[in-house]
N, C-alpha and C positions, 0 to 999 in steps of 0.2 A: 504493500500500500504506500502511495505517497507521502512522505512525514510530513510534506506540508497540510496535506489533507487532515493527518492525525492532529498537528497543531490546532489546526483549525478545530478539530471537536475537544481539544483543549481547552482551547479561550469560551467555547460555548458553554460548558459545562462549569465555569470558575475558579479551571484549577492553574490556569498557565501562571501567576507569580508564584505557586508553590511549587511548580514543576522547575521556574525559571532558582528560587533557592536552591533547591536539591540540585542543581545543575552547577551552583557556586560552590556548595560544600565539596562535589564532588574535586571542581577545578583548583579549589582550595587544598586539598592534601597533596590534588597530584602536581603543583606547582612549589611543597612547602623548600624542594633543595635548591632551586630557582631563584625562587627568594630569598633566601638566607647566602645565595653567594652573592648575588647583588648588593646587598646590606655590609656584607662584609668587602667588598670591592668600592660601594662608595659610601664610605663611612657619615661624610655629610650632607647628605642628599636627605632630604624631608619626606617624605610620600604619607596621602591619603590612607585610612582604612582599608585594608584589603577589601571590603566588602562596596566602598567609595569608587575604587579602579574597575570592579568587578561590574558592576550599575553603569559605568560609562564608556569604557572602554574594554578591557581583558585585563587575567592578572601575568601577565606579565611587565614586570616591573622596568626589564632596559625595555622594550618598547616603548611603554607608560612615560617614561622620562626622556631618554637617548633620540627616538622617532619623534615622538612629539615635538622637540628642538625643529627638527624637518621639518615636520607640520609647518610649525610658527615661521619657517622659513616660507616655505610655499605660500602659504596663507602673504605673505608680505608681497612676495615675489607676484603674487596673481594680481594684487590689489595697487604697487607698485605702476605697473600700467597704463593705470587711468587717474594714479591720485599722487602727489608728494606727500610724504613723511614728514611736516617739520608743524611744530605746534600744532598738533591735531589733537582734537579730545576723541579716541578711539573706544567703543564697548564691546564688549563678548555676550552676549543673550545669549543665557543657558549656558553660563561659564562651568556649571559642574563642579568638579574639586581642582577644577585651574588647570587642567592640562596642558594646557595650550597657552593662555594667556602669561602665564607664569615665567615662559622663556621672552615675551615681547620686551620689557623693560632694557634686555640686557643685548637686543637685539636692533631696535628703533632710539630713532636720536631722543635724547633725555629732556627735551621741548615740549615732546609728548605725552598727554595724560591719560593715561590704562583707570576702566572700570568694567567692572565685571557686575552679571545678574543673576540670579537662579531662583527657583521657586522652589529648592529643597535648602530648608534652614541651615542644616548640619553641615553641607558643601561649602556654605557660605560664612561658616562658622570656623570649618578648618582653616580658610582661605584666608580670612582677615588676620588667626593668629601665628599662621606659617607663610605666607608670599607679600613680598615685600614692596614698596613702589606702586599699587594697584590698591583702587577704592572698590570697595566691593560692596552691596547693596542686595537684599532680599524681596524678590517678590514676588506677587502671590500668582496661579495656575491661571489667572483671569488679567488681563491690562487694569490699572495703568501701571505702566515703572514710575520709578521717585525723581524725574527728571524735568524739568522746563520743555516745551517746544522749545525746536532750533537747536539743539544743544551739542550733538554728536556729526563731527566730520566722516566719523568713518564706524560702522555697524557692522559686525561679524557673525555668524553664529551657523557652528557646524553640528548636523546633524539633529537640529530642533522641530522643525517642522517635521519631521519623519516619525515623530510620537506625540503628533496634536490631533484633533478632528476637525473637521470643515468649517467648522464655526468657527475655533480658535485660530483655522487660518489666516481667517477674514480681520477679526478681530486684533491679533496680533501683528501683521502687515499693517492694521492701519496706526498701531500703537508705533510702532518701528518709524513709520513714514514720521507721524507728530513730530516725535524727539531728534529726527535726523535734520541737518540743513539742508538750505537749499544748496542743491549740489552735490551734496552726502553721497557717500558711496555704503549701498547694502551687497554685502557679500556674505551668500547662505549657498548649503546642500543638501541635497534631497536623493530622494530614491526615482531613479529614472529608470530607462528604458531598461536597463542592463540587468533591473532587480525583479524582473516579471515572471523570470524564472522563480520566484518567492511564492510566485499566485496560484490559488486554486485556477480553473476551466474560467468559471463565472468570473471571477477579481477578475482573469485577464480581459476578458470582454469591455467591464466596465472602465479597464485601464485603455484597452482599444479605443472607446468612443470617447477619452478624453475626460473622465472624467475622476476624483479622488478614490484610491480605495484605502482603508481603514483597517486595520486587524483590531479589532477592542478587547472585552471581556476585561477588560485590567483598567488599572487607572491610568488615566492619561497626563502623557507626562513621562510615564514609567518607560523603560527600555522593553517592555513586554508588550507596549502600546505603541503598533506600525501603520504608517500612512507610506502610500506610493504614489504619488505626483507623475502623471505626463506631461510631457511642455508645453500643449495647448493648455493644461490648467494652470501652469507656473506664467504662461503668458495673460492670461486673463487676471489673475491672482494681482500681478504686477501694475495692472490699468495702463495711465498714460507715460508711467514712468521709463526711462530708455533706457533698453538691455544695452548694454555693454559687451557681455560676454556669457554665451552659453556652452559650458566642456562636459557633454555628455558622456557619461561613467561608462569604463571599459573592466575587463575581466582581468588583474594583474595576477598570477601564480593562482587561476583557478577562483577567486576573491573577486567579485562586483564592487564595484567602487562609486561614491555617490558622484551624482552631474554637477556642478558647479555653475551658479548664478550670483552676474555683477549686474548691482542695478545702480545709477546716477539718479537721483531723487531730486525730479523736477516739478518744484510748486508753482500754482498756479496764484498769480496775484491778484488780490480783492477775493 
């Protein structure tokens, strides 16, 4: 039988975050020498709760830390492009337990000011008293953030939209636009074409004509709670704002990889 199938009578049934736990305990013992050589190789390196990494990313800890550098490098490199680096207020929506945002500081010229959001406290919690140089801010599964309009040069957020629902799409994009300037550059990822092998018969259908599909049964939010975006939805999603840059997700060592969208955020006056 197809395991996406069987997922799927997972999430109907109530059980996928306790399937998705038992799936951490298990990755949790068989990573514990793993992680202990890493600890011991970088004596000062800070890292998240095992169960933190586990929720956002995997436990593999050089990954977690080593790659993610990478990330923050691509992530610059993409955004580099269409925007300069210099005195920019930049944020991370859904900075998680700082993955990512954690290497910018030491990466981008020191003109520039890092803030980071999340709508789970405890991420938010590690962040503020281990990563340094970066404001970090809590908020809640629903808009608004703790932000003025006009505020943010440059909007980031990977892999967020891909555990929201249609509504919080909406709602969230128009949150995103407020706080961004005009000119702002929004760079996010989603689940494109490349992740349709994820879908049942039907999801693919409803992916075919374009339109969101949704894995629920869990709370949203969660890594257990998946949306898959075609780019006639992500082009609708965006209105009249100008793409810049669509990088449709490719298959790296076997691994789907999400599509990347640059939007320039252009308000209309009066």
């Amino acid at each position: 039988m197809n395991k996406y199938v069987v997922l799927s009578f997972i999430r109907r049934v109530g059980l996928i975050q306790i399937a998705d736990y038992v799936r951490f305990l298990v990755n949790y013992a068989g990573t514990f020498r793993s992680r202990r050589a890493f600890h011991k190789r970088n004596p000062g390196v800070v890292l998240p709760p095992a169960y933190y990494l586990y929720e956002t990313f995997n436990l593999n800890y050089e990954s977690f830390y080593s790659k993610s550098r990478d990330t923050a490098q691509w992530l610059v490199s993409h955004i580099a492009a269409f925007e300069q680096f210099d005195n920019r207020k930049i944020l991370e929506w859904g900075c998680g337990p700082g993955r990512v945002i954690r290497h910018l500081p030491g990466i981008l010229p020191s003109s520039c000011q890092f803030y980071g959001t999340d709508y789970n406290a405890k991420y938010i919690e590690w962040c503020r008293k281990n990563l340094k140089n970066i404001t970090f801010f809590e908020n809640g599964p629903e808009p608004p953030l703790p932000f003025p309009d006009n505020f943010f040069d440059i909007i980031y957020s990977i892999s967020v939209f891909t555990h929201l629902s249609l509504k919080s799409h909406y709602s969230w994009f128009d949150e995103l636009e407020r706080v961004a300037k005009d000119g702002g550059i929004l760079f996010f990822t989603v689940h494109g074409e490349v992740f349709k092998e994820k879908l049942t018969d039907s999801e693919k259908k409803l992916f075919e004509r374009g339109e969101l599909v949704t894995k629920a049964g869990t709370k949203e939010g969660h890594r257990t709670f998946a949306a898959f975006q075609p780019p006639s939805f992500i082009r609708q999603l965006v209105k009249d704002h100008q793409i810049l840059a669509h990088h449709p997700g490719v298959k790296e060592n076997g691994i789907p990889r999400q599509d990347v969208w640059i939007v320039r955020i252009t308000k209309k006056s009066g």
